[in-house]
C-alpha positions as CSV (number, residue, x, y, z in Angstrom):
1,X,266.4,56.0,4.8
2,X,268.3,56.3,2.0
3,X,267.5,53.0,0.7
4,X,263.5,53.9,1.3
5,X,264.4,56.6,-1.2
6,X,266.0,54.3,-3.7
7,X,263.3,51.7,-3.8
8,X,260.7,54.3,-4.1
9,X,262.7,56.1,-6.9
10,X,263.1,52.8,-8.8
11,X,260.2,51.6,-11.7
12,X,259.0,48.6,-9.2
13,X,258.5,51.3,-6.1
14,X,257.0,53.9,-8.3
15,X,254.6,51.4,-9.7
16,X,254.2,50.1,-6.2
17,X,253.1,53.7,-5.0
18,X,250.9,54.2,-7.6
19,X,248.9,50.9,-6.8
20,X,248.9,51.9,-3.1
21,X,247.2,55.0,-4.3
22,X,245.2,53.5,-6.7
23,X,243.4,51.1,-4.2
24,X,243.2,53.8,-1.5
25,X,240.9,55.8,-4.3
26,X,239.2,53.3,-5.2
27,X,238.3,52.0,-1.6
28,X,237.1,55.4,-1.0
29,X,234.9,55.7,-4.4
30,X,233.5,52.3,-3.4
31,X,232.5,53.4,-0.1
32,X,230.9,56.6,-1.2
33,X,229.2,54.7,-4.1
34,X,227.8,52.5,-0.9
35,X,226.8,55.1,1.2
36,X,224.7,56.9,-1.2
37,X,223.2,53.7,-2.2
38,X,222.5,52.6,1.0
39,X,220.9,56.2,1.6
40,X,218.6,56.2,-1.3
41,X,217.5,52.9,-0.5
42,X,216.3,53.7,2.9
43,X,214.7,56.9,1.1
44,X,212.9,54.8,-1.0
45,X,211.4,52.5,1.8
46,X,210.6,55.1,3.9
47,X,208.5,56.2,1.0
48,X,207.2,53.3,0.5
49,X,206.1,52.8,4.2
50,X,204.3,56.4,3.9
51,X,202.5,55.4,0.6
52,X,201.5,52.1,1.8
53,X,200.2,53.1,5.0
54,X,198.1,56.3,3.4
55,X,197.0,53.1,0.9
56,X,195.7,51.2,3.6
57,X,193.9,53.9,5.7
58,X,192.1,54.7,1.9
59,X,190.8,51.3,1.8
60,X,190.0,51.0,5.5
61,X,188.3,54.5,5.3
62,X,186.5,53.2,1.5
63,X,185.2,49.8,3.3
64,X,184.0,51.9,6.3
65,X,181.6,53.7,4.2
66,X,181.0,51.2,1.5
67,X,179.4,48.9,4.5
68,X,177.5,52.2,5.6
69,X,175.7,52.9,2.0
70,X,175.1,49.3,2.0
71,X,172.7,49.7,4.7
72,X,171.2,53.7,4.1
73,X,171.0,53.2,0.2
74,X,168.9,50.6,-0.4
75,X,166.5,52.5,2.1
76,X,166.5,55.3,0.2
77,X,165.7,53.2,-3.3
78,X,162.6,51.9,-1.9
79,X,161.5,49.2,0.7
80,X,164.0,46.6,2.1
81,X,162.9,43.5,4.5
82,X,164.5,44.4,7.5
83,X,166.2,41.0,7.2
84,X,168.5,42.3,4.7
85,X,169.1,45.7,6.6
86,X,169.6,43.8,10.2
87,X,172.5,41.4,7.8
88,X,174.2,45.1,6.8
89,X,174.4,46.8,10.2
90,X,175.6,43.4,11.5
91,X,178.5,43.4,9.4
92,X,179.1,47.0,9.8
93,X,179.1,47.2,13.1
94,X,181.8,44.3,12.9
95,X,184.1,46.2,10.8
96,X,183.0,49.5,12.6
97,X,184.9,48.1,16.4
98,X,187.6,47.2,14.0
99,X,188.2,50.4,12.2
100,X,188.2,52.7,15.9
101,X,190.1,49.9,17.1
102,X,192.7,50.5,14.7
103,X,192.7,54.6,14.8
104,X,194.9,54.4,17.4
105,X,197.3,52.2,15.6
106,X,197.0,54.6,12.8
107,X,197.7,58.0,14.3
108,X,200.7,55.9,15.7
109,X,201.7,55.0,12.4
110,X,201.2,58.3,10.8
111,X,203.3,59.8,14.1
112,X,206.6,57.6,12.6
113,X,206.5,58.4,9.3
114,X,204.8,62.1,9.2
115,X,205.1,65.5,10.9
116,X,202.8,66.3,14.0
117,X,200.1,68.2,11.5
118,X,198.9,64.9,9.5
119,X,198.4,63.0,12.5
120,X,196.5,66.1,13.6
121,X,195.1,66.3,10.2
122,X,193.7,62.8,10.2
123,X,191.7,63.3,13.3
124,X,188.6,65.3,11.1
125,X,188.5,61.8,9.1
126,X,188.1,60.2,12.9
127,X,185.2,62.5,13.5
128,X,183.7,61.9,10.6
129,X,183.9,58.4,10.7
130,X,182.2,58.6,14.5
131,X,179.3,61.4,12.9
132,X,179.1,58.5,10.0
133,X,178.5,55.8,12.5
134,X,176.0,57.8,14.8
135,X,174.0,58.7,11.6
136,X,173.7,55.2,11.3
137,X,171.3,55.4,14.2
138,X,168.0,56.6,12.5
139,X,168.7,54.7,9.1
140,X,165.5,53.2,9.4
141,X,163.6,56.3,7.8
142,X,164.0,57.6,4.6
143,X,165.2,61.0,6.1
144,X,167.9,59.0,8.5
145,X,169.4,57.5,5.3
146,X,169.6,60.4,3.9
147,X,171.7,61.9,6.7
148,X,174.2,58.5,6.7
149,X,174.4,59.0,2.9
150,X,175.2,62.8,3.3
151,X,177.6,61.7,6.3
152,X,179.2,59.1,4.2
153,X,180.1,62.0,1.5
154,X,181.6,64.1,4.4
155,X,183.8,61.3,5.4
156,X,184.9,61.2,1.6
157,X,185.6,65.0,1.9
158,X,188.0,65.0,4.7
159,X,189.8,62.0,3.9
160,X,190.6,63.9,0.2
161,X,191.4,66.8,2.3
162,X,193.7,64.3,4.7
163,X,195.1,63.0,1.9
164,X,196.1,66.6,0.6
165,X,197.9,67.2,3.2
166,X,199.9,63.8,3.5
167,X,200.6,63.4,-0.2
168,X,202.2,67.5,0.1
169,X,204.2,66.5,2.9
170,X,206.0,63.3,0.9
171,X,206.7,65.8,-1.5
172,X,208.0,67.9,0.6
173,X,205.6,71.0,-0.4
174,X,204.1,71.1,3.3
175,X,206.6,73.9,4.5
């Protein structure tokens, strides 16, 4: 023991001491460094993955209607061959399966990366989507493309409202 104390009083076991306690600091400051690294990186995805997904429902939402006023506005300009307007529904009502199809997927989506109240939130965009689509049904007179158009704007309505909502809750103003 008394040796121990000698070599850690002399210059080389001071200086040895002092680089023991040097690299245990640094370890430790390189660690934390990491950790909070690594925690703002997965922050930053995570937001990311909330921005991207409110991206894509915006443009699924946008091409669901855009396909819609492609078949109720010419109708309301003036007289279309029903060639034209029989083309438009067709390709709506392609993209229309594929838009409820992937509701689901989205309220599943919105469940992993948001708080119960936006995926309960987005179901008034669903609706209006569905009251969209079943406007769609008498576009054939002037006064049933004026109730797709007007349906159309109330999609548009509660997917600002929707989006609100989500946008508050990434920044963390929901509460």
């Amino acid at each position: 023991m008394d040796t121990l104390i000698a070599f850690l009083n002399s210059s080389f076991g001071v200086m040895l001491g002092a680089v023991i306690l040097g690299a245990i600091g640094v370890f430790t400051w390189q660690k934390w460094d990491w950790l909070s690294k690594e925690r703002y990186h997965q922050t930053q995805v995570f937001l990311d993955r909330q921005l991207d997904l409110i991206d894509k429902i915006n443009r699924d939402v946008g091409k669901f209607v855009a396909l819609a006023a492609s078949i109720s506005a010419p109708i309301l300009k003036g007289p279309v061959p029903k060639k034209e307007t029989k083309e438009s529904i067709q390709t709506f009502n392609e993209y229309q399966s594929s838009w409820f199809g992937e509701c689901e997927a989205f309220k599943a989506s919105l469940a992993f990366y948001f708080e119960s109240r936006i995926v309960e939130a987005f179901e008034p965009v669903i609706d209006a989507t569905g009251n969209l689509d079943y406007a769609l049904k008498d576009v054939w007179t002037r006064e049933g493309a004026s109730q797709s158009y007007n349906a159309g704007l109330a999609v548009y309505k509660s997917l600002r409202e929707w989006n609100a909502k989500a946008l508050k809750e990434i920044k963390g103003e929901s509460k």
